[in-house]
BAKE-580791 format. One line per 4 residues: their letters; for each residue y, x, z of N, C-alpha, C. Coordinates in nm, 3 decimals. Atoms other than C-alpha are relative to their C-alpha. Last residue first. Layout:
<vokes>
a) Y X Z Y X Z Y X Z ~ ...
</vokes>
This chain:
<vokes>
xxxx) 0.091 -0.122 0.023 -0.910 0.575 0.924 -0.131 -0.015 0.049 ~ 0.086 -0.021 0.108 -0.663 0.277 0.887 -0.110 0.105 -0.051 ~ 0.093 0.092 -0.046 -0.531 0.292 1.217 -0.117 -0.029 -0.154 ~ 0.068 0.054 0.113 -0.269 0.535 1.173 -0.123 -0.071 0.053
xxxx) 0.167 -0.062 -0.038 -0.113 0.603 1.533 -0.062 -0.089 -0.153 ~ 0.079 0.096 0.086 0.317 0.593 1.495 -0.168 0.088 0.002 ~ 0.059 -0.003 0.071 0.469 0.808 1.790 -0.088 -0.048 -0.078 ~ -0.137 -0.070 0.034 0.613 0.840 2.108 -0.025 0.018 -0.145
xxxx) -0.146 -0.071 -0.118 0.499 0.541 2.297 0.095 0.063 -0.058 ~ 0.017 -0.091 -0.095 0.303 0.396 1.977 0.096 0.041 0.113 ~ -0.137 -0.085 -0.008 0.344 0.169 1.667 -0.054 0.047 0.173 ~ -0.028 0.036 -0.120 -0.002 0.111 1.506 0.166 0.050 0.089
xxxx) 0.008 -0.070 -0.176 0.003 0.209 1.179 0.027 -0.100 0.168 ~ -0.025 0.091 -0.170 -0.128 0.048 0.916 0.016 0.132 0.075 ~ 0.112 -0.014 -0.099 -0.113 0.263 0.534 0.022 -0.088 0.096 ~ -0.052 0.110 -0.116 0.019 0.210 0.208 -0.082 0.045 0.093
xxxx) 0.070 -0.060 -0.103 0.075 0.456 -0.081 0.008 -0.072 0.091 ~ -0.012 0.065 -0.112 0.217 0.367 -0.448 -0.105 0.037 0.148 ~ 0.129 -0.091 -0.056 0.305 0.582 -0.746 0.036 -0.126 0.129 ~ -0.003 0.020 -0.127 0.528 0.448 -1.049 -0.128 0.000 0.096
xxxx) 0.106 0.026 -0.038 0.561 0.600 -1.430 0.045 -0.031 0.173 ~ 0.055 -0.113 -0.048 0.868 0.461 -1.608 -0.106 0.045 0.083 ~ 0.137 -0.039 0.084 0.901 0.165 -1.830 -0.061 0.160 0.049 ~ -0.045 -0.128 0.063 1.281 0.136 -1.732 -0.141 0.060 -0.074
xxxx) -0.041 0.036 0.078 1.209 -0.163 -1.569 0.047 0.046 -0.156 ~ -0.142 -0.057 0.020 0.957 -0.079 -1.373 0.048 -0.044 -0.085 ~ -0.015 -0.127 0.069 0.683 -0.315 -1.348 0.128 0.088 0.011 ~ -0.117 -0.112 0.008 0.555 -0.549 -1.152 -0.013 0.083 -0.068
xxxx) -0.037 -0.111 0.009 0.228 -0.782 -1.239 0.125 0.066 0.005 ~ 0.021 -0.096 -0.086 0.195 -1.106 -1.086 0.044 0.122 -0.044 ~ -0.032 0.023 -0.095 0.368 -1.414 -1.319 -0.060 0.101 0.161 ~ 0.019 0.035 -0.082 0.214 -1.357 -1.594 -0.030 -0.054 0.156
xxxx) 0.017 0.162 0.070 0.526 -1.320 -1.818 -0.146 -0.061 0.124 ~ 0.014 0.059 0.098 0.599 -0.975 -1.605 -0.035 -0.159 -0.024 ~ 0.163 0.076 -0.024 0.757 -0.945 -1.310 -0.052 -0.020 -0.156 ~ 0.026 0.126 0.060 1.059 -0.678 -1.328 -0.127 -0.046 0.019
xxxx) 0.141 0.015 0.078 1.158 -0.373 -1.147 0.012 -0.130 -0.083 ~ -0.001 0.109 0.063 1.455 -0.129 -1.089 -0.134 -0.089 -0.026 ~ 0.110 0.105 -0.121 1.410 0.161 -0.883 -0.017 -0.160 -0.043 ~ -0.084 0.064 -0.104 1.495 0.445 -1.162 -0.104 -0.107 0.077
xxxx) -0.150 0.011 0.052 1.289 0.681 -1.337 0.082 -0.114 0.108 ~ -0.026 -0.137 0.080 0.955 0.867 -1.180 0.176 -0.013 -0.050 ~ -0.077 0.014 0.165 0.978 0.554 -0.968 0.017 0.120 0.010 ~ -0.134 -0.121 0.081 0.828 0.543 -0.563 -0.040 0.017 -0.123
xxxx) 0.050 0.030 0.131 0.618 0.241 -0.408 0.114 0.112 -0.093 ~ -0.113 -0.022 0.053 0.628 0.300 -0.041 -0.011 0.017 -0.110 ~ 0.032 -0.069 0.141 0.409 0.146 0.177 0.122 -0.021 -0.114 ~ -0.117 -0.073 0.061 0.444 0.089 0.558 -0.059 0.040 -0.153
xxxx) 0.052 -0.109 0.204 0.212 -0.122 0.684 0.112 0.011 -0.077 ~ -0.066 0.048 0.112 0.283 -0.269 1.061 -0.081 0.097 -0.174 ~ 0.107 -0.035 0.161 0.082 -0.340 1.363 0.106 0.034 -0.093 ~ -0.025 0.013 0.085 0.315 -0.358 1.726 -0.086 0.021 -0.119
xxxx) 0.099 0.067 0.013 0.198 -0.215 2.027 0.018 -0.079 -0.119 ~ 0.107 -0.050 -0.004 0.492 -0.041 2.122 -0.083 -0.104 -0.017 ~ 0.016 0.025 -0.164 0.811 -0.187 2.015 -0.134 0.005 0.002 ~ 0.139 -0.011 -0.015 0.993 -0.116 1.680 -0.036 -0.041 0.143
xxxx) 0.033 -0.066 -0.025 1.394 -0.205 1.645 -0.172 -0.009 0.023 ~ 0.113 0.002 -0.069 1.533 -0.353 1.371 -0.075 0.084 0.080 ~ 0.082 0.099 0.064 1.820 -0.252 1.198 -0.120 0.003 0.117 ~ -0.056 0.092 -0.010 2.014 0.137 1.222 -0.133 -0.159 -0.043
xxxx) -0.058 0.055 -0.200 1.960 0.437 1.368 0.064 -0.154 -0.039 ~ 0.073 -0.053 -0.154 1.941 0.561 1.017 0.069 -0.053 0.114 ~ -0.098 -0.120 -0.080 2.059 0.411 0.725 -0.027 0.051 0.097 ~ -0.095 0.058 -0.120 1.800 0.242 0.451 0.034 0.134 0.071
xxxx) -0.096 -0.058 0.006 1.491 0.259 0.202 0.097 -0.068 0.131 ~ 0.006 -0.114 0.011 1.171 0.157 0.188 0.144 0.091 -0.044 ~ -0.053 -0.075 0.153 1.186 -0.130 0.351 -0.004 0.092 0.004 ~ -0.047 -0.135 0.009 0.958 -0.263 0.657 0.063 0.058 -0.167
xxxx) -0.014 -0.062 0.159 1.005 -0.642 0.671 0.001 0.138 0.054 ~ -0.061 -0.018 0.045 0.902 -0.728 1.056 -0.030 0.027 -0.167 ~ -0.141 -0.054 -0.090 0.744 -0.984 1.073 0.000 0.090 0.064 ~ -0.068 0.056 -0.085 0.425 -1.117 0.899 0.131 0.116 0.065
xxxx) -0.120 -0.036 0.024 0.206 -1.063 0.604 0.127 -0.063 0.103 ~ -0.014 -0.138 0.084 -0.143 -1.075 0.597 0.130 0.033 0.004 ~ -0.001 0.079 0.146 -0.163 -1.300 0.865 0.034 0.132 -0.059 ~ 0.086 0.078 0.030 -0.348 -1.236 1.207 0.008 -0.104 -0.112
xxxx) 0.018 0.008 -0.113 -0.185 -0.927 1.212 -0.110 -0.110 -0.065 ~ 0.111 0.007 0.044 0.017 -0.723 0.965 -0.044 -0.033 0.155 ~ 0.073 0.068 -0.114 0.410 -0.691 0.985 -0.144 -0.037 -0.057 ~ -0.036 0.137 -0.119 0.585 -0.564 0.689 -0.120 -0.015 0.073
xxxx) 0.112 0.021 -0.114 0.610 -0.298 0.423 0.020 -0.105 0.045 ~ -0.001 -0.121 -0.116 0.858 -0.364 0.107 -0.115 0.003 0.080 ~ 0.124 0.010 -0.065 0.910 -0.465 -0.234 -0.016 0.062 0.125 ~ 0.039 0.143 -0.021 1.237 -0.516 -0.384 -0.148 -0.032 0.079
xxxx) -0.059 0.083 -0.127 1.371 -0.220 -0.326 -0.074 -0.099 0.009 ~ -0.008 0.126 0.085 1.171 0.028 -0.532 0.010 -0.072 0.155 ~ 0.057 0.069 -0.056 1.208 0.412 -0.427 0.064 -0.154 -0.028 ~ -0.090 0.111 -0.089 1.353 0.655 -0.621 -0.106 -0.073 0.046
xxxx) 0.031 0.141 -0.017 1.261 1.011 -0.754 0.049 -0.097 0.047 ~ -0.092 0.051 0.082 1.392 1.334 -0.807 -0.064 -0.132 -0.004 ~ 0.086 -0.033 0.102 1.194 1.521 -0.523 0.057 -0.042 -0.120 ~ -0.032 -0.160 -0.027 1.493 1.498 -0.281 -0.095 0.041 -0.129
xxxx) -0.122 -0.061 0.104 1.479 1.127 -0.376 0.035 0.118 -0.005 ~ -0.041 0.043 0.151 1.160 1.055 -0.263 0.103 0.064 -0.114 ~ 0.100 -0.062 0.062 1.197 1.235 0.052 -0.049 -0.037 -0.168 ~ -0.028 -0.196 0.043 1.501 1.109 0.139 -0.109 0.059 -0.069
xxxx) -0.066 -0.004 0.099 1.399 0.727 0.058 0.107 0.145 -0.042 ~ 0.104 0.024 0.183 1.093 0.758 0.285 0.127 0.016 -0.109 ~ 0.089 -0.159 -0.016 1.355 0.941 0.594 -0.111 -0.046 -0.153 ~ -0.113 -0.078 0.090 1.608 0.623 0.517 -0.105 0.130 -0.020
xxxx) -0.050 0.071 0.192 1.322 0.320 0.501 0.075 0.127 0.007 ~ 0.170 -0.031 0.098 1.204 0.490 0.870 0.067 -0.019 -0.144 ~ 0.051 -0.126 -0.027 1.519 0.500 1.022 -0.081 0.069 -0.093 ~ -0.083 -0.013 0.100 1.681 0.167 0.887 -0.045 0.171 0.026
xxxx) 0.037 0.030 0.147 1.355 0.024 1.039 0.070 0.060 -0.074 ~ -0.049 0.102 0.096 1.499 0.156 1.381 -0.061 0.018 -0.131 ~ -0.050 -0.073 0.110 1.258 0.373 1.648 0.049 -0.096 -0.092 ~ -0.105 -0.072 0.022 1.218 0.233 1.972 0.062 0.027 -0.108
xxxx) -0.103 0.132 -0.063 0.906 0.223 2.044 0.113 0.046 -0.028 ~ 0.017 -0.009 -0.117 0.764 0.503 1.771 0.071 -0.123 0.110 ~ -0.003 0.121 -0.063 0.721 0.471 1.393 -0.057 -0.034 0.175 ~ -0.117 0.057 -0.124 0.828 0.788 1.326 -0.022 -0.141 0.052
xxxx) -0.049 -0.067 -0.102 0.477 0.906 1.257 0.089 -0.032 0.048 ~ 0.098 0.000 -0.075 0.437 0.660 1.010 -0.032 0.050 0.120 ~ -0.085 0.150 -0.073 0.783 0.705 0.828 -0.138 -0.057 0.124 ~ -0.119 -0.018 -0.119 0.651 1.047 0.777 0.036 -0.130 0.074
xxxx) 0.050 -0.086 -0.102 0.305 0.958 0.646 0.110 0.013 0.121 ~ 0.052 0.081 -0.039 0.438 0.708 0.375 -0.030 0.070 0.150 ~ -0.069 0.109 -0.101 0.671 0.924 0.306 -0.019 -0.080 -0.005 ~ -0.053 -0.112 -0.007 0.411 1.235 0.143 0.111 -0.129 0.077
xxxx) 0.091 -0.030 -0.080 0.184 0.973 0.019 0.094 0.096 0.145 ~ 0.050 0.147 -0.069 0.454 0.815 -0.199 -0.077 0.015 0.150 ~ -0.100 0.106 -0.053 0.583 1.163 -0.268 -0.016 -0.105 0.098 ~ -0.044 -0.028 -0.133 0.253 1.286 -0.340 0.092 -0.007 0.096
xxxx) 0.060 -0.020 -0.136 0.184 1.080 -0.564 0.018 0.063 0.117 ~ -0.045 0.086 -0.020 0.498 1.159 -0.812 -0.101 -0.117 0.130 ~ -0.073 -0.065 -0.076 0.331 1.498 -0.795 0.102 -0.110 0.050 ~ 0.024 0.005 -0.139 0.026 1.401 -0.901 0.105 0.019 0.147
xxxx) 0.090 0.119 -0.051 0.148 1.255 -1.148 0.000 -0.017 0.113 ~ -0.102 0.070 -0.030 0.372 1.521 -1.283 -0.022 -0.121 0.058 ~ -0.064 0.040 -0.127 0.085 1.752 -1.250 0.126 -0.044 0.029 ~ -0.048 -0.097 0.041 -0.032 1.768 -1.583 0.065 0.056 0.141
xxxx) -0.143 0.044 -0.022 -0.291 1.535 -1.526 0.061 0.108 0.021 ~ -0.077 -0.151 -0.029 -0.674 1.558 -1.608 0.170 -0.076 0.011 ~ -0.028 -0.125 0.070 -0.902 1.241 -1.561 0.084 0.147 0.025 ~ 0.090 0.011 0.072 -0.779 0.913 -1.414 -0.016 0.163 -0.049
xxxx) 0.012 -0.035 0.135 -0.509 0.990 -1.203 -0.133 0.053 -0.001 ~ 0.085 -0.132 0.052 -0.530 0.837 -0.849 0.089 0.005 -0.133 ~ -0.053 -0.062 0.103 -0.287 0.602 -0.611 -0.083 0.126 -0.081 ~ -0.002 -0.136 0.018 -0.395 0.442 -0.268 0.057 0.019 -0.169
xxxx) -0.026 0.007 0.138 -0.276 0.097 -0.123 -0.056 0.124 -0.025 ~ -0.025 -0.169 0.027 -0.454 -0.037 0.221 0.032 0.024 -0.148 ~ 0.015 -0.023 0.153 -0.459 -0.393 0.409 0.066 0.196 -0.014 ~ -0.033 -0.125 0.014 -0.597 -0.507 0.724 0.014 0.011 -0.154
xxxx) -0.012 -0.037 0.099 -0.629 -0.855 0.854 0.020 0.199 -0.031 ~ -0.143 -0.067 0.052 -0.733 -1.030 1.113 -0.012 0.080 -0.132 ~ -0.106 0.117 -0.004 -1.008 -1.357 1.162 0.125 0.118 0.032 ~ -0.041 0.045 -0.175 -1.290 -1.108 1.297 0.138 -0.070 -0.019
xxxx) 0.115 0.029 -0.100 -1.258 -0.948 0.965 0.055 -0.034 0.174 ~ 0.013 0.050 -0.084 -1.017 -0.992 0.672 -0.129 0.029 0.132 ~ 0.127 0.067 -0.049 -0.972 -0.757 0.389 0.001 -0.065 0.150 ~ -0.029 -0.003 -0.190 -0.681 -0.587 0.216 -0.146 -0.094 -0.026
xxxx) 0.144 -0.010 -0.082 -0.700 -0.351 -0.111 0.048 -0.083 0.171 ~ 0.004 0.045 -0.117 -0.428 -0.199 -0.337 -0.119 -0.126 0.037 ~ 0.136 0.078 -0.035 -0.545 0.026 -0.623 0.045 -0.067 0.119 ~ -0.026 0.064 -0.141 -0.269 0.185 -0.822 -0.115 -0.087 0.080
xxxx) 0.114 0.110 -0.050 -0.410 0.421 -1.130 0.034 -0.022 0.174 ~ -0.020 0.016 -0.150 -0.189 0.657 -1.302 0.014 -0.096 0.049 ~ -0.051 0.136 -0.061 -0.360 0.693 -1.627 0.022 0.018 0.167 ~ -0.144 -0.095 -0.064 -0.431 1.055 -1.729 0.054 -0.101 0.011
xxxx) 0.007 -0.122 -0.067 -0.756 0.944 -1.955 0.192 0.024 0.006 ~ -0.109 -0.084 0.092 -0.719 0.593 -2.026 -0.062 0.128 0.074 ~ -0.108 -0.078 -0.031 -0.849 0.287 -1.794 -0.040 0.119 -0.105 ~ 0.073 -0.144 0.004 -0.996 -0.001 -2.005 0.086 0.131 0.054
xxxx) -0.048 -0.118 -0.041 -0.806 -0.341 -1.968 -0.081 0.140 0.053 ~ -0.039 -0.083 0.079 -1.027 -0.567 -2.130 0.064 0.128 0.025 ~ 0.139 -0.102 0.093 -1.238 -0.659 -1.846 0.044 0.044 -0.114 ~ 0.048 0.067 0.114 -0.923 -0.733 -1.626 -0.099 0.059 -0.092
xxxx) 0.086 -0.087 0.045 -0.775 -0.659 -1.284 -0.092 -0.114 -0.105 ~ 0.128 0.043 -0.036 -0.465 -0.842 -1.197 -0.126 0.077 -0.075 ~ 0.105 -0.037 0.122 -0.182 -0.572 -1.159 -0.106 -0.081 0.021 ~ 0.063 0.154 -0.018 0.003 -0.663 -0.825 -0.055 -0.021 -0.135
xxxx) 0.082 0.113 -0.080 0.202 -0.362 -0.788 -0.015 -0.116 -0.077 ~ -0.021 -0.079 -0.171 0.433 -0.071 -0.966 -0.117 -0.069 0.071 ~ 0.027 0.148 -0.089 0.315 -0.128 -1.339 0.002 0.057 0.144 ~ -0.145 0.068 -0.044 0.457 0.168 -1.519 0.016 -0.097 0.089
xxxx) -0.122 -0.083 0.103 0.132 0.353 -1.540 0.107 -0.068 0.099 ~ 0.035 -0.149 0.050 -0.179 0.104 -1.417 0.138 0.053 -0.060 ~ -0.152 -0.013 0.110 -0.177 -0.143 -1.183 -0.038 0.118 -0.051 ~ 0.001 -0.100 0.060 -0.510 -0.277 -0.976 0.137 0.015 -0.072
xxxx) -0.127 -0.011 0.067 -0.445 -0.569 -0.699 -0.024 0.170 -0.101 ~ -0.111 -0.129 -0.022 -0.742 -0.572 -0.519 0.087 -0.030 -0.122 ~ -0.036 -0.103 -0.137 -0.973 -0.890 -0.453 0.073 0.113 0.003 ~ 0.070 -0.142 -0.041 -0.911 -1.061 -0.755 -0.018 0.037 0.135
xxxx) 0.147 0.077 0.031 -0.734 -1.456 -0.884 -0.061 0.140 0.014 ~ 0.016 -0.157 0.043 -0.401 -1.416 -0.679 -0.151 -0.047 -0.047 ~ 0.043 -0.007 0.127 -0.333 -1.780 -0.597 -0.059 0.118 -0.113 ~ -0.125 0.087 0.112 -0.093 -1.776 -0.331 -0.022 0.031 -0.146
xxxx) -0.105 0.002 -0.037 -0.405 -1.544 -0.194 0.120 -0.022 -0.043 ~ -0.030 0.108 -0.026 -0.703 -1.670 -0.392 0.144 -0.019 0.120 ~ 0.050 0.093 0.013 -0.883 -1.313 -0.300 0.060 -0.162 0.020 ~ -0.067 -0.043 0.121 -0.649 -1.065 -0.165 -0.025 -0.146 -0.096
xxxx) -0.112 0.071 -0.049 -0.817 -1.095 0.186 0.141 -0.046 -0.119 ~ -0.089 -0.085 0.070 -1.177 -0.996 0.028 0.190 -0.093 0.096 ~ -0.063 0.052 0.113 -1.359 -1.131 0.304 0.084 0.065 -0.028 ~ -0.142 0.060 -0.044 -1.595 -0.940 0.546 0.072 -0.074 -0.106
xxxx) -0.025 0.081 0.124 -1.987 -0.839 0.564 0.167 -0.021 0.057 ~ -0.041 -0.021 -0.181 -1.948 -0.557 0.602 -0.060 -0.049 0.104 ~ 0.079 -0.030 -0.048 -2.138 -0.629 0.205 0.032 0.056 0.166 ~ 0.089 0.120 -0.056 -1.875 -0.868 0.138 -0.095 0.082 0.020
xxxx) -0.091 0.088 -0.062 -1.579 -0.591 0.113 -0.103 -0.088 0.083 ~ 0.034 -0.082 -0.093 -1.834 -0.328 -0.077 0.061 -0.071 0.136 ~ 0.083 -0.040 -0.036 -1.857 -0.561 -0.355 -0.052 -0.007 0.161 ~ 0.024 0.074 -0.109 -1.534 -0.661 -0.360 -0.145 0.001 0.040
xxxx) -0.058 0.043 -0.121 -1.451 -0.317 -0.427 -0.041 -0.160 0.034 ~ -0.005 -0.062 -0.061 -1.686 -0.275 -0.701 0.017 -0.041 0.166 ~ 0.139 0.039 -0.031 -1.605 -0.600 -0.852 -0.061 0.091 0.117 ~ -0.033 0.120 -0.090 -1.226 -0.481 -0.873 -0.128 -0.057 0.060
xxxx) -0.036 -0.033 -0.109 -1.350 -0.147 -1.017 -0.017 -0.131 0.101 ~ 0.159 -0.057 -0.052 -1.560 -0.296 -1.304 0.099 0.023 0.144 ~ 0.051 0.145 -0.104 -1.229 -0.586 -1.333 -0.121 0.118 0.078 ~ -0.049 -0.023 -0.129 -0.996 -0.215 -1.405 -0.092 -0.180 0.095
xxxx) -0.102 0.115 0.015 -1.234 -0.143 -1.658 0.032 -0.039 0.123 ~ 0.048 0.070 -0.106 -1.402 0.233 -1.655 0.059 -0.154 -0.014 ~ 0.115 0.095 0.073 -1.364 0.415 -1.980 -0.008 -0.094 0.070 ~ -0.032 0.114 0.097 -1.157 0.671 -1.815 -0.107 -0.042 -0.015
xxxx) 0.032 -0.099 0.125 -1.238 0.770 -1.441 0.036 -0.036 -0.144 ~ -0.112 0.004 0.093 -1.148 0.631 -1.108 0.008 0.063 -0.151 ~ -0.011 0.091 0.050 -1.468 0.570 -0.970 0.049 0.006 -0.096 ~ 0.093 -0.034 0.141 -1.444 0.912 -0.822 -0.021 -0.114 -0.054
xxxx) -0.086 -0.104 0.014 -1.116 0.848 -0.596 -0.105 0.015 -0.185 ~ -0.035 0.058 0.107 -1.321 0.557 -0.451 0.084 0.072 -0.097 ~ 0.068 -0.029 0.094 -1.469 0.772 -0.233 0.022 -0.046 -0.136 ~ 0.046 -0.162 -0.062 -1.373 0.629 0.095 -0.038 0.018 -0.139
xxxx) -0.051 -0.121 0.110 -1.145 0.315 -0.047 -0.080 0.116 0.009 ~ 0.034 0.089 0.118 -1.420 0.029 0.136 0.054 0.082 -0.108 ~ 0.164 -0.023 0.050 -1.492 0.256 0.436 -0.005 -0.001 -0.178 ~ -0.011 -0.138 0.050 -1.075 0.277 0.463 -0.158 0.037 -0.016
xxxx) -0.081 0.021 0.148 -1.109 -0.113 0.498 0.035 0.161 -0.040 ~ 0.108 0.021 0.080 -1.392 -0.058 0.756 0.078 -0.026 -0.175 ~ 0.098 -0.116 0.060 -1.142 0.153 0.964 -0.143 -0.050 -0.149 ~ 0.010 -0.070 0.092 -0.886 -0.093 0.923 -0.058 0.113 -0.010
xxxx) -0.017 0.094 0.153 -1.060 -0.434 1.040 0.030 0.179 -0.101 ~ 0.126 0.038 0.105 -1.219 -0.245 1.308 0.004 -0.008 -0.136 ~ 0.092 -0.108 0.003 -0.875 -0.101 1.428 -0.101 -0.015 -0.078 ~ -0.072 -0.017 0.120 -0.707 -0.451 1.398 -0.056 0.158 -0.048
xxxx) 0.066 0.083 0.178 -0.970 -0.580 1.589 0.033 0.110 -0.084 ~ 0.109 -0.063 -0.033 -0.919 -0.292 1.924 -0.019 -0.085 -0.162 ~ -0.068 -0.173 0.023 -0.538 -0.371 1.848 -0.152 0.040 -0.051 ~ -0.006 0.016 0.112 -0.639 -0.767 1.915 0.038 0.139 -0.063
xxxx) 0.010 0.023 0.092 -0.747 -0.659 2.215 -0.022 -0.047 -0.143 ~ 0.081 -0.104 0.011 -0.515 -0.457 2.361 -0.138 -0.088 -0.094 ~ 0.069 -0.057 -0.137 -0.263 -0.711 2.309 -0.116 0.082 -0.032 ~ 0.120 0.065 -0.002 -0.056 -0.754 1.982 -0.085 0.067 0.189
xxxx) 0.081 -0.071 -0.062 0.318 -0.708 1.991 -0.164 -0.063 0.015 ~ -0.017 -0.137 0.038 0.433 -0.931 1.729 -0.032 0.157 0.003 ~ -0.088 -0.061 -0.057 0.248 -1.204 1.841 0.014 0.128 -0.055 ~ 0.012 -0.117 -0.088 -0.033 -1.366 1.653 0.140 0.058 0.026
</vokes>
């Protein structure tokens, strides 16, 4: 699929991510201790094949789940497991894509389990907090080094950082296609946007530094520093004057 998508494949990509924000609606209360991060994963694929649609996560370069769970320090790609029992005041990553009509849509959100002191939530809101902006700027026109610098102000104004190694990118009729959106960078500078465009911006922001590592089996990220990390992804559509969330 072309970078710019035609009307429609837009009208899909819509479908795909309103039914993939069906699949998080509520999932907020799930999140609770005791729960195991496979009960969730089941859950969600659950609600995936009852659309009916395919988990898109599922057997992707081998990924053995439909969502990617992480918990605490773990930034992304957490495989979900029946031992792993979530915690009270665990900060709980949940990413999530799904196929329909042969495209794709994917979505990350971020809870705490239980009570939280509000350093949690507050390292959430960040994530959430420039994921949104860079979303909005994503207008024709507007440079990647734009977006990545306005997420990596906001972050860091709060005392936080944002993790390089992982970035947004292009979403279409593959899960992962062209452009890279980073979460950091100079303004007015790098790649430019162009209306009609898909992308997913998600920004994975560190309580302590931006550093990560893979662990031993070969999916889970972590900080390096063992600090807590918050993640937020959304699709936007890129727009005349202005990025159009699509995931709702």
């Amino acid at each position: 699929m072309p970078l710019i998508k035609t009307p429609g494949e837009i009208e899909k990509m819509k479908k795909a991510g309103h039914e993939l924000f069906r699949v998080m609606e509520g999932l907020e209360e799930k999140v609770v201790p005791g729960i195991s991060t496979l009960e969730l994963n089941d859950l969600i694929e659950e609600r995936i094949r009852s659309i009916p649609a395919t988990p898109a996560f599922l057997g992707y370069n081998g990924f053995p789940a439909a969502a990617c769970i992480s918990l605490n320090e773990e930034v992304v790609h957490g495989i979900p497991d029946k031992k792993r029992i979530i915690a009270e005041g665990d900060l709980v990553k949940i990413d999530v894509g799904l196929i329909l009509e042969e495209v794709y849509a994917d979505m990350a959100r971020s809870y705490v389990a239980g009570t939280d002191n509000g350093k949690k939530q507050a390292l959430i809101e960040a994530a959430k907090a420039s994921c949104e902006r860079a979303g909005e700027l994503s207008s024709d026109g507007a440079k990647l080094g734009t977006l990545g610098s306005e997420i990596q102000q906001i972050a860091e104004s709060r005392g936080f950082s944002v993790v390089r190694d992982y970035v947004g990118h292009g979403i279409g009729e593959h899960l992962h296609e062209d452009p890279q959106v980073p979460n950091y960078g100079i303004r007015d500078t790098g790649f430019a946007l162009k209306e009609g465009m898909v992308i997913c911006i998600e920004p994975m922001v560190n309580a302590g530094g931006f550093a990560v590592s893979t662990r031993a089996d070969g999916w889970t990220v972590e900080t390096k520093d063992k600090s807590l990390s918050a993640h937020w992804e959304n699709m936007y559509l890129v727009g005349k004057d202005r990025g159009i969330r699509i995931n709702i």
